[in-house]
BAZA-249169 format. One record per residue (C-alpha): residue in three letters; x, y, z negated. Coordinates in steps of 0.1 Angstrom, whole numbers, plus 5000, padded with zeros to 4 digits. Example, Ala and Ser with C-alpha at 12.3 -4.5 7.8 and 13.67 -1.06 7.14 Angstrom:
2
ALA512349554922;SER513749894929;
***
This chain:
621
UNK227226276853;UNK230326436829;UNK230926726846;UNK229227056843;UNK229627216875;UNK228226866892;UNK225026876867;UNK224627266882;UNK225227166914;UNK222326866912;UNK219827096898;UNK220327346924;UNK219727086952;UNK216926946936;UNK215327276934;UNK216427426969;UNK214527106986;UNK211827156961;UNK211027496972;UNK208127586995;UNK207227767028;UNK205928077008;UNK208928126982;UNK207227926955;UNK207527636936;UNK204627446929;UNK205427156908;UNK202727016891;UNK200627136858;UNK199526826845;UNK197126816818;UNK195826476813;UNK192826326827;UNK190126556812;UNK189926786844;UNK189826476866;UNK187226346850;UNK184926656845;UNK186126686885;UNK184126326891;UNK180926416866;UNK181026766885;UNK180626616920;UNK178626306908;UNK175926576888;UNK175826806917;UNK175326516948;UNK178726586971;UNK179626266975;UNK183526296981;UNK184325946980;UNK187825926991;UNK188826236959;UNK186726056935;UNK188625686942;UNK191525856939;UNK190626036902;UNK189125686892;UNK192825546903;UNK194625786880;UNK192325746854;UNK192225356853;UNK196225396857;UNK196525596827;UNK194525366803;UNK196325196772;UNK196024836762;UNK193324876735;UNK190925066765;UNK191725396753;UNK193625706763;UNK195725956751;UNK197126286752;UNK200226176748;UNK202325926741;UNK202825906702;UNK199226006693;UNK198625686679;UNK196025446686;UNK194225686713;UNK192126036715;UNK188625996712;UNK187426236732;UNK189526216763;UNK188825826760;UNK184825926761;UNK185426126788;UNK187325876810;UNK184625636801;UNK181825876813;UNK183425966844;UNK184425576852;UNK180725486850;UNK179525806865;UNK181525746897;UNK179925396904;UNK183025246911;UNK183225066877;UNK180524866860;UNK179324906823;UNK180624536818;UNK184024566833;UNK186624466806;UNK187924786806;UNK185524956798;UNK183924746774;UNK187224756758;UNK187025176760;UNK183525136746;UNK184824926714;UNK187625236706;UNK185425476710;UNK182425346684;UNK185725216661;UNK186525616659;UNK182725716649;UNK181025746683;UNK179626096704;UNK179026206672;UNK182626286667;UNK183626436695;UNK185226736702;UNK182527076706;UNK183727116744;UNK183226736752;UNK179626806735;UNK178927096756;UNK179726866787;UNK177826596777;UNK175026816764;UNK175426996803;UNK174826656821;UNK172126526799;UNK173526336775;UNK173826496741;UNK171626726721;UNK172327056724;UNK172427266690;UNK169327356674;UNK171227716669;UNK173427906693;UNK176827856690;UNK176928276693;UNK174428456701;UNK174428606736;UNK173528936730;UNK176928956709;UNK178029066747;UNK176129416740;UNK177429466707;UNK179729816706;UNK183229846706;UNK183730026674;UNK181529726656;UNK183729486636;UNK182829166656;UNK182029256691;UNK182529076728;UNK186529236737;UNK187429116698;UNK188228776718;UNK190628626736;UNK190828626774;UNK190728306773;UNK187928256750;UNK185428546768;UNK186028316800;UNK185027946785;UNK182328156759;UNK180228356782;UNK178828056806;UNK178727876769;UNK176428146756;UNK174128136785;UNK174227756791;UNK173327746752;UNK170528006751;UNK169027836777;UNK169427486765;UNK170327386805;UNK170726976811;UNK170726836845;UNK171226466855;UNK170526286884;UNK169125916892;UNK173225826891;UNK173725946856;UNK174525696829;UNK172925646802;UNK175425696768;UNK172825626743;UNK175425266732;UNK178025476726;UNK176125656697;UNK176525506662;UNK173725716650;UNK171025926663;UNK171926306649;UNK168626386638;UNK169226736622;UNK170726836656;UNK173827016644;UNK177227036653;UNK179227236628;UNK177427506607;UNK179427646574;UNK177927926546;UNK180728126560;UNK179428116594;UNK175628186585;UNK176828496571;UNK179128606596;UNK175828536622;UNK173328736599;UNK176129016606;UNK176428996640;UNK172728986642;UNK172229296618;UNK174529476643;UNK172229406676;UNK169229456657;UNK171129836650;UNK170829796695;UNK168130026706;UNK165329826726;UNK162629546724;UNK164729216712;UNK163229066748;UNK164829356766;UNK167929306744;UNK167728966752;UNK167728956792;UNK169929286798;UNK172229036778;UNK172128756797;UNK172028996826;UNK175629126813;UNK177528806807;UNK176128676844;UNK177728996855;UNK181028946833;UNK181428626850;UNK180328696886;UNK183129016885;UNK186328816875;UNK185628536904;UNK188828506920;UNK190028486955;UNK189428136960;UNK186028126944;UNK187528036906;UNK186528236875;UNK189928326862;UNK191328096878;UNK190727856851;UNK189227476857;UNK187327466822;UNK185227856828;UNK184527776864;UNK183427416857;UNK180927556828;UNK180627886853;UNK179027636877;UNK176327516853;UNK175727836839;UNK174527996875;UNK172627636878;UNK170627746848;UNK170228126856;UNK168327966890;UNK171427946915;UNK170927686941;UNK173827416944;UNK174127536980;UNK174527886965;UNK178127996982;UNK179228116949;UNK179027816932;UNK180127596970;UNK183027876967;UNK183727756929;UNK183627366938;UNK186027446963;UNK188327666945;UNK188827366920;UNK189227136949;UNK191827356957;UNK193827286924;UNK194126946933;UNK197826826935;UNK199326476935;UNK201426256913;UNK202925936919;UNK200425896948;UNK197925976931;UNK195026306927;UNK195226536900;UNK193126806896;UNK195127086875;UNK193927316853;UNK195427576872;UNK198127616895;UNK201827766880;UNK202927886909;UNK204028236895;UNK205628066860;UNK207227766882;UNK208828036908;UNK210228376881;UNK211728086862;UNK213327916884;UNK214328226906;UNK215828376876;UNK217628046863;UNK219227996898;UNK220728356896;UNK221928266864;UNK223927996873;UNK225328246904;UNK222828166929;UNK223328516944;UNK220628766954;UNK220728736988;UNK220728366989;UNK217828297012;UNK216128066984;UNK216028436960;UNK215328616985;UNK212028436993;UNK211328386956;UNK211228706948;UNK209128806972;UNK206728576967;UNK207228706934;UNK206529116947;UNK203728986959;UNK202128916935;UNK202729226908;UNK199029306900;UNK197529636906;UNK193829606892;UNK192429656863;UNK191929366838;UNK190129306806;UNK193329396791;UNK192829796798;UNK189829786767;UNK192929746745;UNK195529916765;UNK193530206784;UNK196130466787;UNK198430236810;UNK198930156848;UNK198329796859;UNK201929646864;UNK202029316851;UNK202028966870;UNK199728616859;UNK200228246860;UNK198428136889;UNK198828176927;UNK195628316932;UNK195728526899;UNK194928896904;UNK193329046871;UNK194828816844;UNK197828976841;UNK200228816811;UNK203328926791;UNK205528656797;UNK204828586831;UNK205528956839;UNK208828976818;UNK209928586835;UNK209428786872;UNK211329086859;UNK214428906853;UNK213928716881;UNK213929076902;UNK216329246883;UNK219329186907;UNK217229306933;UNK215229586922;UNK216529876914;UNK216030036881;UNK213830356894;UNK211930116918;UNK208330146914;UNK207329816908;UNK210029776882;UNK208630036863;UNK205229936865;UNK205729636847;UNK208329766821;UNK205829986812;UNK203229746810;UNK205129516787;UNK205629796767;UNK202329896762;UNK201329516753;UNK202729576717;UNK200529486690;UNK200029706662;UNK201629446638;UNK205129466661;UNK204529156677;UNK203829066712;UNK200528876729;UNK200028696758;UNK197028836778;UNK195629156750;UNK196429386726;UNK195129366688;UNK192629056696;UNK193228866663;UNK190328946642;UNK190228776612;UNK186628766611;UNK186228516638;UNK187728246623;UNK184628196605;UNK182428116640;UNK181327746643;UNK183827706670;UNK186527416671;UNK190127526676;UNK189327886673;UNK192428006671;UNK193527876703;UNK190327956720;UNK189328316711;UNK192528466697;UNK195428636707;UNK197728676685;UNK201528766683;UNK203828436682;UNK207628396677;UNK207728266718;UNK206428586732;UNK207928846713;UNK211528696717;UNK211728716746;UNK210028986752;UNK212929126732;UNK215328916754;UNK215029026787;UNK214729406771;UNK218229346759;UNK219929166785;UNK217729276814;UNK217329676810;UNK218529986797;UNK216730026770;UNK218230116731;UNK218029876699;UNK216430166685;UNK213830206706;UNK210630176688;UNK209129846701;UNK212329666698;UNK212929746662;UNK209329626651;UNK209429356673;UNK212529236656;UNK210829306622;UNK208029116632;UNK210228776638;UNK211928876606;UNK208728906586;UNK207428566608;UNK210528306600;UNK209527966583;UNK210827876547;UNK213027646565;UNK214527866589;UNK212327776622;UNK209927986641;UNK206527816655;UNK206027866696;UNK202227916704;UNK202727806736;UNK204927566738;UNK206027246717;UNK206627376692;UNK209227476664;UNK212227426689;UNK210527626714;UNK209527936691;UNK213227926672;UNK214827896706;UNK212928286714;UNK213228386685;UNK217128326681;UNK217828456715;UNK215528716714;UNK217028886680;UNK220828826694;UNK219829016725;UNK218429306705;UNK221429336684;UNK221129146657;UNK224128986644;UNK225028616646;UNK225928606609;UNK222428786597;UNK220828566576;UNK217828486596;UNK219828396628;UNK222228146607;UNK218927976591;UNK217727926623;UNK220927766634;UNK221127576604;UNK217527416606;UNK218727316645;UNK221727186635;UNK219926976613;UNK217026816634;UNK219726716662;UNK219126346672;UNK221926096670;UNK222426066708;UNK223226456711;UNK219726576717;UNK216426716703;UNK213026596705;UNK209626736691;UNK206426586688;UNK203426726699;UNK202126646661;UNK203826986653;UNK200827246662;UNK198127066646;UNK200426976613;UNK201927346616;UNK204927146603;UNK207927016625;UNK207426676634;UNK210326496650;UNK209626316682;UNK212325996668;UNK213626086710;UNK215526336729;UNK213826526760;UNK215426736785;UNK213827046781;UNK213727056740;UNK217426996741;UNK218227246763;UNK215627466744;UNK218127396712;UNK221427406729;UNK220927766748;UNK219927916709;UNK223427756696;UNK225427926724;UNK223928206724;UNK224928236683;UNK228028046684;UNK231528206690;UNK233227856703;UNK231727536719;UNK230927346682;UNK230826956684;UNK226826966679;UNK226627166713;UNK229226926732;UNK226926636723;UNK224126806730;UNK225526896769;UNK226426526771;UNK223026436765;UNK222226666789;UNK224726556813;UNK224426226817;UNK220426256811;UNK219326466843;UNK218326186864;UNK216625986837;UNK212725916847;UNK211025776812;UNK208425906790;UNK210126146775;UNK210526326811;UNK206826326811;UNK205526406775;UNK204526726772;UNK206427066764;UNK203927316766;UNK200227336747;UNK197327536753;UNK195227386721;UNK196427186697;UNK194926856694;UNK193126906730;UNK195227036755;UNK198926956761;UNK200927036795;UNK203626846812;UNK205027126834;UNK207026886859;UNK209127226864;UNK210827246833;UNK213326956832;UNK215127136862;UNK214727516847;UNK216027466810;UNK219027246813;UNK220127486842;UNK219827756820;UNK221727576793;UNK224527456816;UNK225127776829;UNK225127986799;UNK227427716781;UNK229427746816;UNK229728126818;UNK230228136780;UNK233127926772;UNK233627846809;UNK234327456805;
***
């Protein structure tokens, strides 16, 4: 494919048949094979006995298996991941579909003691295995529970994390206080896969950390009533917590990871398995379940509101109009589902009106930044500047800003220094929230391009002092939530453009420069997903889809003429679009470094679309 308005054209087909019933699109969020395996040791633990889901899972799983009997994350890892291999393992054996002595997983078995055993694991595969019987839990709790009762106005207290991180640490907390296990006559039995006994029963415990816990503890001790009383209105509080932010379809957040440990927490506060909160929970994750290439996957959660304000608001880009049927029934689905509750996110941000929009299908009180301003844009040729729900979430964005300038994803001012000395692995992804480059630009973007608002305004200017202050010594900008460099420069440049800063500024042309630089041979760009656990770029040595189209719509949005870097790059895109390899699969987005990566199956129709069509309406060849 050479010619621009056929590559549009192609997209716009793909994506029109694509669509569903309700408005949505509901590609896949594929994540690996950790949720389909926890989804096999979930059903296996608690008795249900799906057979014909858990064949399937053990299919996938099996299928996605390298040569030397582990598996990966993704494809240039290197030799395999430990943990996810450990967990396929588990959940191979657990299904009783596979025998211990089956080649491959006596081959799994060799990787996995070659790489140091369960001992080095990562502290949520522990937390599974110590769940279903088969690892030791700590001798200490990770953090104590009644850090739930601690005061806002105390340094370290329970709204100091992240969304994200309250949802996976309060079933943690309890399922850790009370030391819960429970296996059945099914469960395996792991002990081979040990290379040593851990006698001293610890996971991870620095000097740092023993201090920060003497503080916390100081600070409930400073709690008025018997530590017994203190103890059980805690654990009282964080069943609460949990049992108030249970979605629609029986999820906690929404989330597979909180409602799997959810589960397991009520288990060990005396639920019953046929408890219909926890039936409600199985089934909300049953829910989740899509399927690729024939096969089950169960997905962490769905990305039906992402999928459909993207693509909504890429299609009107390249002059899909308003009242094509396809918008139209986007963006109501996409009205729909504005939020009107109250979320964690008032503690924060209590002076403001909910407004704001989340990630899922069934998401109602998670409300996040860039979902709300990817719906905006999407509605913006359709809702009219003094319409309420326009306002709602404008204001909401607004009121999002961190103190520092930047922008968040899910709460204001949760990036406590303090908590990077807790015991807990990939703490920064887990239980903070801070500003990154992705968010705030283009936060900044759609203000410029998509409202009324002044340069001068306030939040604008220290959000584009933020991204100043924020730029790498080499000129790129690192994306929290996506991989990686390319993706946080790509916001960054377009986000400082669109609020008024000028193409020749220094910052914009070092940014330029550094993607000028990194462009592959064949026209394109490519990033590993090495980057956010290096914190360095690290080139994929292959061109994707989305990270070239990342790249290119950054060059034309600073560049005054079509350069030759940019042609190349459109001719990789061109003649790429139909192109199924590994590189259409590895992933583009991250929610922790080194343990979860995500293939949105979306994004190789939204990016080059918006690429084409910018180039297109820009120097209109």
């Amino acid at each position: 494919m050479t010619d621009i308005s056929k590559g549009i054209d192609w997209i716009v087909r793909q994506l029109r048949q694509d669509q569903s019933p309700n408005g949505s699109w509901n590609y896949p969020f594929e994540t690996g094979i950790s949720t389909d395996a926890y989804t096999i040791i979930l059903l296996r633990t608690l008795s249900i006995n799906d057979e014909e889901l858990i064949q399937g899972l053990v299919k996938r799983i099996i299928n996605k298996q390298e040569k030397n009997g582990a598996w990966k994350l993704f494809y240039d890892e290197g030799d395999g991941n430990l943990s996810a291999t450990v967990e396929a393992y588990y959940s191979l054996l657990y299904s009783g579909l596979i025998d211990k002595e089956d080649k491959r997983l006596m081959t799994a078995q060799k990787f996995i003691l070659s790489k140091g055993g369960l001992e080095e694991v990562s502290m949520f595969t522990k937390i599974m295995l110590a769940i279903t019987g088969q690892y030791k839990w700590p001798a200490y709790s990770l953090l104590p529970i009644e850090v739930i009762l601690l005061p806002l106005n105390f340094p370290i207290n329970y709204y100091s994390f992240s969304i994200f991180g309250r949802a996976n640490l309060t079933p943690i907390m309890i399922l850790t206080d009370k030391q819960f296990s429970i296996k059945t006559q099914y469960s395996p039995d792991l002990s081979h896969l040990y290379l040593q006994r851990n006698s001293k029963n610890e996971w991870s415990r620095s000097q740092d950390y023993r201090s920060l816990y003497s503080f916390i503890e100081e600070g409930v001790k400073s709690l008025l009533g018997l530590p017994e009383q203190l103890h059980q209105l805690a654990l009282d509080r964080a069943k609460k917590y949990m049992l108030d932010r249970i979605e629609p379809d029986g999820t906690f957040y929404s989330y597979y990871s909180s409602t799997f440990l959810m589960i397991f927490a009520l288990l060990s506060l005396g639920y019953k398995k046929s408890d219909p909160i926890i039936t409600k929970a199985i089934a909300g994750i049953k829910s989740m379940q899509c399927e690729i290439n024939g096969k089950p996957h169960m997905q962490y959660t769905t990305a039906n509101v992402w999928n459909t304000s993207l693509i909504s608001y890429s299609l009107q880009s390249a002059g899909i109009t308003v009242s094509d049927a396809m918008v139209q029934k986007a963006n109501q689905y996409l009205l729909e589902r504005q939020q009107d509750k109250f979320g964690d996110w008032v503690v924060h941000n209590p002076r403001t009106m909910p407004g704001g929009w989340g990630f899922s299908d069934v998401n109602t009180i998670n409300p996040d930044v860039d979902d709300t301003t990817a719906s905006l844009r999407s509605l913006s040729r359709m809702v009219p500047s003094e319409g309420a729900a326009w306002d709602r979430g404008i204001n909401w964005v607004l009121s999002m800003h961190n103190d520092d300038g930047g922008w968040p994803a899910f709460e204001r001012n949760t990036n406590s220094k303090l908590l990077q000395f807790l015991p807990i692995e990939k703490a920064e992804f887990l239980i903070a929230d801070p500003s990154s480059a992705d968010l705030t630009g283009r936060t900044l973007e759609f203000f410029g391009n998509y409202t009324t608002l002044s340069n001068n305004h306030t939040s604008i200017k220290q959000g584009v002092n933020w991204l100043l202050r924020n730029q790498g010594k080499d000129g790129s900008w690192y994306g929290r939530w996506g991989i990686c460099y390319i993706y946080g420069t790509w916001a960054a440049v377009t986000g400082l453009l669109s609020a008024g800063v000028p193409s020749n500024h220094s910052s914009i042309v070092r940014g330029v420069t550094w993607l000028h630089e990194i462009q592959n041979t064949d026209g394109g760009w490519g990033e590993s997903c090495h980057s956010d656990s290096k914190k360095t770029y690290i080139p994929l040595n292959a061109s994707t889809l989305t990270h070239t189209s990342w790249a290119l719509d950054a060059l034309i949005s600073a560049s005054k003429k079509p350069t030759s870097d940019i042609k190349r790059g459109i001719n990789y895109l061109l003649e790429s679009l139909e192109k199924e390899d590994w590189t259409t699969s590895y992933p583009k987005g991250q929610g922790m470094a080194g343990g979860l990566y995500i293939h949105y199956h979306s994004y190789r129709y939204i990016f080059p679309l918006l690429a084409l069509s910018h180039y297109h309406k820009k120097f209109g060849t």
